[in-house]
N, C-alpha and C positions, 0 to 999 in steps of 0.2 A: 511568340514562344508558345508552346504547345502545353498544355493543362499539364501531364503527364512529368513532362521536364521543370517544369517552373515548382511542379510536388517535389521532383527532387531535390533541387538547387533550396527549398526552402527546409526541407527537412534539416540538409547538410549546415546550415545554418543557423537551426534550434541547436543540433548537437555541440557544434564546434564555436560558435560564437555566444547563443544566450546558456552553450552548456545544461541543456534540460538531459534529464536522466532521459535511458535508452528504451523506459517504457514508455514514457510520456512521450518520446518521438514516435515509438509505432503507434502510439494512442491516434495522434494528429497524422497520419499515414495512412492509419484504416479510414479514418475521417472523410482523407479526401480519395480514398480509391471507393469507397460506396459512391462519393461526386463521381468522380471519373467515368463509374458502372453507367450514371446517370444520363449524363451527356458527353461521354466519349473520352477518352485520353488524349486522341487527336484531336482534341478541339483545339482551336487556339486562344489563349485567355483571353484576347481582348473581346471576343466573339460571345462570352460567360456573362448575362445582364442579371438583372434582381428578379425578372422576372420566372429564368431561368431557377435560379436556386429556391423561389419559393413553388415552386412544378417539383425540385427534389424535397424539397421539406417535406409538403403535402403527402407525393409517395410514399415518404417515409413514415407519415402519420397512419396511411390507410392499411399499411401492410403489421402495423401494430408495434413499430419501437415504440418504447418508452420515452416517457416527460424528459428523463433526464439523459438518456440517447440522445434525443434532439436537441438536448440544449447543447450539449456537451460539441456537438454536431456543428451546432450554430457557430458557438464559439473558435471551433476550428477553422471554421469557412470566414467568418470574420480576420481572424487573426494572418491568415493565409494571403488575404488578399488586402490587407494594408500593409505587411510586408511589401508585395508585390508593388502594390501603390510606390512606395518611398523607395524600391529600389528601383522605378522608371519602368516596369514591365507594362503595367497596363495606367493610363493617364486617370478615369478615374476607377473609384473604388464599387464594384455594382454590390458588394454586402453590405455597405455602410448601415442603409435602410430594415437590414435583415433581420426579421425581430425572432428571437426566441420563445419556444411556451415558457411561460410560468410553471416553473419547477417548484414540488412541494415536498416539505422539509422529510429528511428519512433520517429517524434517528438510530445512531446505530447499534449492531447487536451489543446486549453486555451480561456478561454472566456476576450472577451474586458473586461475594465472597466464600458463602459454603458452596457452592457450585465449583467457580475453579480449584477451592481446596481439593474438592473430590475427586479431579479431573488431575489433579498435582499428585493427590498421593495416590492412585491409582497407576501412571506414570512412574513412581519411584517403585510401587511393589511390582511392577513388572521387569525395569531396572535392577533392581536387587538379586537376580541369578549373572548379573554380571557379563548379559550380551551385550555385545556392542556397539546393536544397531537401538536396542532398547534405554541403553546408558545417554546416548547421543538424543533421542529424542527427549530424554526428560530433560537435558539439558536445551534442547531446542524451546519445549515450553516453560523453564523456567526462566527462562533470559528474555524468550518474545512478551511476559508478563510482567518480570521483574527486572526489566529496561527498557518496555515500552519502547524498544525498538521496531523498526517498520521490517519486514519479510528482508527486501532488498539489501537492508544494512547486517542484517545477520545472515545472511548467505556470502558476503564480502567482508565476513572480517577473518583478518590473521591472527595467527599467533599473538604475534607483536603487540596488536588491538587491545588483546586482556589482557588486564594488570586484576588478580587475583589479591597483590594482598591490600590494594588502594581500592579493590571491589569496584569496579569501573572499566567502562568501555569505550573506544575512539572509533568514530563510525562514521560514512560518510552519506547525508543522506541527501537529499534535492538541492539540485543545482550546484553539486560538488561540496558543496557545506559540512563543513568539518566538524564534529560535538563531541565532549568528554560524557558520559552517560553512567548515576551510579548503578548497582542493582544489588539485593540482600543478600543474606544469609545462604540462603533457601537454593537460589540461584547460584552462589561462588561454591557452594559444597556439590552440586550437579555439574557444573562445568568444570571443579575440578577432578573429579570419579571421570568426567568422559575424559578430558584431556588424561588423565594417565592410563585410564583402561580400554576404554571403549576407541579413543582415536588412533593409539598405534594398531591395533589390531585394522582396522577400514582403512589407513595407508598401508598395510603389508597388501592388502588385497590389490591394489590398484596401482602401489610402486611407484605415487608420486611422492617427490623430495619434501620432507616435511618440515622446513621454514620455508617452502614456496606455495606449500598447499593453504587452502581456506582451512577455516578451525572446522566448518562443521563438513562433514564431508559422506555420501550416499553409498549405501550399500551396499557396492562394490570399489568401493574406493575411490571415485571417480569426484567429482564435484557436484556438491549438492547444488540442485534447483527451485527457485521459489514453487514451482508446481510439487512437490514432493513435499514441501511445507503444508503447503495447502491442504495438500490429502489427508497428513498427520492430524491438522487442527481440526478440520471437518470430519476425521472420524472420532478423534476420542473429543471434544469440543462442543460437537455439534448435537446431538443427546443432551449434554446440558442445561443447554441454551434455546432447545425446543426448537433447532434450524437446521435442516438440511445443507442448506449455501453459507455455511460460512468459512472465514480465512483466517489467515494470521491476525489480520490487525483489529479482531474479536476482540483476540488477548490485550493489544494496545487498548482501544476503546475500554477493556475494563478496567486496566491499570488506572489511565487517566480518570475516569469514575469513582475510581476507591478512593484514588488520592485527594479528588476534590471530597467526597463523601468522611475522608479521614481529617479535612481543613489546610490540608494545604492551597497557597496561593496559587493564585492562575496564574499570573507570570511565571512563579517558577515551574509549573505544568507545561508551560508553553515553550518554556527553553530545554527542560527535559525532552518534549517530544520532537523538540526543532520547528516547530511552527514560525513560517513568517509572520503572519499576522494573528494576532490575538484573538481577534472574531473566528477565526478556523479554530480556536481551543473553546470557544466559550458553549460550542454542542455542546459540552461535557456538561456542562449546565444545565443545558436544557432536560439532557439522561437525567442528573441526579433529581428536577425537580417535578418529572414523571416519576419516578419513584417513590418520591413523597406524597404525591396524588393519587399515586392507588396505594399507599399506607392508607392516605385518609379516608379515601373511599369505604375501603375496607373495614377500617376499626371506627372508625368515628361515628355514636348513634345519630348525628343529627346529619349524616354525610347526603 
């Protein structure tokens, strides 16, 4: 079977059998079409040795991806090709051997508390003349902070999803995984300003049925996309936080940080955020206990 075909056949596979969300399949897609670039689409996998893929590693080192491109890389070439193994394609596996860099740790963005306050009420006093696309955005950043929800799950949710007066949301986020989600005050008075003001006006524009539409919906009425989130949080966001590149899940990463910095437990952070494993929530640790280390640096005289 040919490199090119066996990408596909494995992709259709992540989606429909392990059910991996439909960006984590292009993830493992670009993965192997940079392979493919490598040593050909036409190859035929059994033809693909260890030797082979650390000649694409290397390229890949010299031309200056990142630690964690390459690993990210690795892991895909690995994953790809013990698939391939168990489904008879190729007899052995030539990644088995394939070792990954050592990836070093990146913690992530997180803004203070009076940071995103400023960034929140800055958002509602542009809201407050009652436009539609402005009402809809502050409701975008108060729900991506105050439910710790990921981009993907608040670009897919319905009507139906918020319950307003239980202040909670049904989202579905990796791997199909279903979670009840609360979120505050702050947040159910923003979503609901947009749901009566801001959202019928952005369905008149676009003329889709409004119990089939998404709740958050772009400025012409069409369906919002996580790329249009993105721009939101990285403009008004990204000043805050002294960063140029950042995204929605800022907001996440700060949420999780307050709430450990405010004593809530990690388990319950970890079912909030939908985390499989608990070691993916316990960064949030490691943020809160860099912040305590440039407290002390700072104040402490014998620091």
């Amino acid at each position: 079977m040919l490199l090119a075909d066996a990408v596909e056949r494995w992709c259709t596979h992540l989606a429909q059998v392990r059910r991996l969300s439909p960006a984590t399949v292009r993830a493992y897609r670009s993965d192997l079409a940079d392979l493919g670039h490598a040593v050909g689409e036409e190859t035929p996998l059994t033809r693909i040795d260890l030797e082979e893929l650390r000649e694409w590693l290397w390229r890949a080192t010299t031309r200056g991806d990142s630690r964690a491109t390459l690993a990210r890389r690795t892991a895909s070439v690995r994953g790809f090709f013990a698939w391939a193994q168990e489904a008879g394609i190729v007899a052995v596996d030539p990644a088995l051997r394939l070792v990954a860099p050592r990836r070093g740790r990146t913690l992530p963005a997180v803004g203070t508390v009076p940071a995103i306050d400023g960034v929140l009420r800055a958002a509602a006093e542009r809201a407050s003349g009652g436009d539609a696309v402005a009402l809809r955005d502050l409701a975008i950043l108060e729900t991506l902070y105050g439910a710790a929800v990921r981009v993907s799950e608040l670009c897919g949710l319905r009507p139906g999803d918020v319950d307003l007066d239980r202040r909670t949301l049904r989202v579905v986020g990796k791997g199909d995984k279903e979670r009840v989600v609360p979120f505050g005050g702050a947040a159910a008075r923003a979503l609901l300003d947009y749901l009566e003001r801001g959202r019928p006006v952005l369905l008149a524009r676009g003329g889709l049925a409004a119990a089939q539409a998404p709740v958050f919906l772009g400025a012409r009425g069409g369906r919002l996309g996580p790329r249009a989130v993105y721009d939101l949080v990285a403009r008004t966001l990204g000043p805050a936080v002294g960063r140029t590149a950042v995204g929605p899940h800022a907001l996440r990463h700060s949420a999780a940080t307050h709430l450990l910095d405010g004593g809530a437990d990690l388990r319950a952070v970890q079912e909030l955020l939908g985390h499989a494993s608990l070691g993916t929530t316990q960064i949030y640790t490691h943020v809160s206990g860099e912040r305590l280390a440039a407290v002390y640096r700072q104040a402490h005289p014998r620091a």
